[in-house]
C-alpha positions in Angstrom: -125.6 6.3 -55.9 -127.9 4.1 -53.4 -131.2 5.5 -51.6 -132.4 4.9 -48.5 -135.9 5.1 -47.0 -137.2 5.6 -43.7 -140.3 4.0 -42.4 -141.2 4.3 -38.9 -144.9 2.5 -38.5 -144.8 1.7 -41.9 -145.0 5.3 -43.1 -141.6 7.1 -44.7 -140.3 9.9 -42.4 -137.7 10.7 -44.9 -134.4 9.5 -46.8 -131.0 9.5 -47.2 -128.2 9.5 -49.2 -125.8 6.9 -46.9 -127.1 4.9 -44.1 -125.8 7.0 -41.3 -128.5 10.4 -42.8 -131.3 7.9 -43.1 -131.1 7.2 -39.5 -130.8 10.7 -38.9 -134.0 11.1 -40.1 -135.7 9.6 -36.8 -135.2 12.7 -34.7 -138.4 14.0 -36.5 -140.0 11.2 -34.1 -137.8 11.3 -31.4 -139.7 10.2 -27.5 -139.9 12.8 -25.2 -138.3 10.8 -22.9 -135.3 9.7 -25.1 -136.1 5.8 -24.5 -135.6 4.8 -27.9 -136.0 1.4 -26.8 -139.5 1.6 -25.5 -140.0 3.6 -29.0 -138.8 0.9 -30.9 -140.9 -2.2 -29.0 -143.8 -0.1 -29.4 -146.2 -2.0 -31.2 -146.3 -1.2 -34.7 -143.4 0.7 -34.6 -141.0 -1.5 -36.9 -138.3 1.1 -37.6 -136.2 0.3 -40.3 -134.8 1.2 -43.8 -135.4 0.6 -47.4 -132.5 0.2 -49.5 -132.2 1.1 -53.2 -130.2 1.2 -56.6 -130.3 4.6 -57.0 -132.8 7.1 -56.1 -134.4 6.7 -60.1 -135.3 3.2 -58.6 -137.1 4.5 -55.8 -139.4 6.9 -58.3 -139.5 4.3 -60.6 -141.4 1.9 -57.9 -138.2 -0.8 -58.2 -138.5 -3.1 -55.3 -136.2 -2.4 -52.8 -132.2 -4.3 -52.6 -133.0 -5.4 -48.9 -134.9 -4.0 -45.9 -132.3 -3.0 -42.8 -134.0 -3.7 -39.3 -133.2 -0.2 -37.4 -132.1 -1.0 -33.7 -132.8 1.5 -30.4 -128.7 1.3 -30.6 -128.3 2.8 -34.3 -131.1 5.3 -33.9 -129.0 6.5 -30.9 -125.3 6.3 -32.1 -126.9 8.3 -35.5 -128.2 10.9 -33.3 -126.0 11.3 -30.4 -123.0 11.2 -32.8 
């Protein structure tokens, strides 16, 4: 079963078993204002996901199967349903 990291300004905000959980996981930084856009041009911002084998690989510092650029449009489709 695959992983999936969060980072949002290159720290992990948490994980996920399937894509559409991980980008759940950025309502913990959801804007006040709800303009995911301006969130996601923020400098430094970089929102995106770490995919892996299997969770083991993850503990087991395995390098990731490819990074996934996060979008203002997925961050709001995984939120708003």
């Amino acid at each position: 079963m695959q992983f999936y990291e969060v980072l949002w300004h290159g720290d992990q905000i948490g994980d996920g078993g399937d894509l559409e959980e991980a980008l759940q996981a950025y309502a913990v930084v959801k804007p006040d204002d709800d303009d995911w856009a301006a969130a996601c041009a923020e400098a430094g911002a970089d929102p995106c996901i770490r995919r892996y084998a299997s969770f083991d690989a993850y503990l087991d510092n395995a390098d990731e199967l490819e990074t996934i650029p996060v979008t203002a449009a997925m961050i709001s489709s995984a939120l708003n349903g």
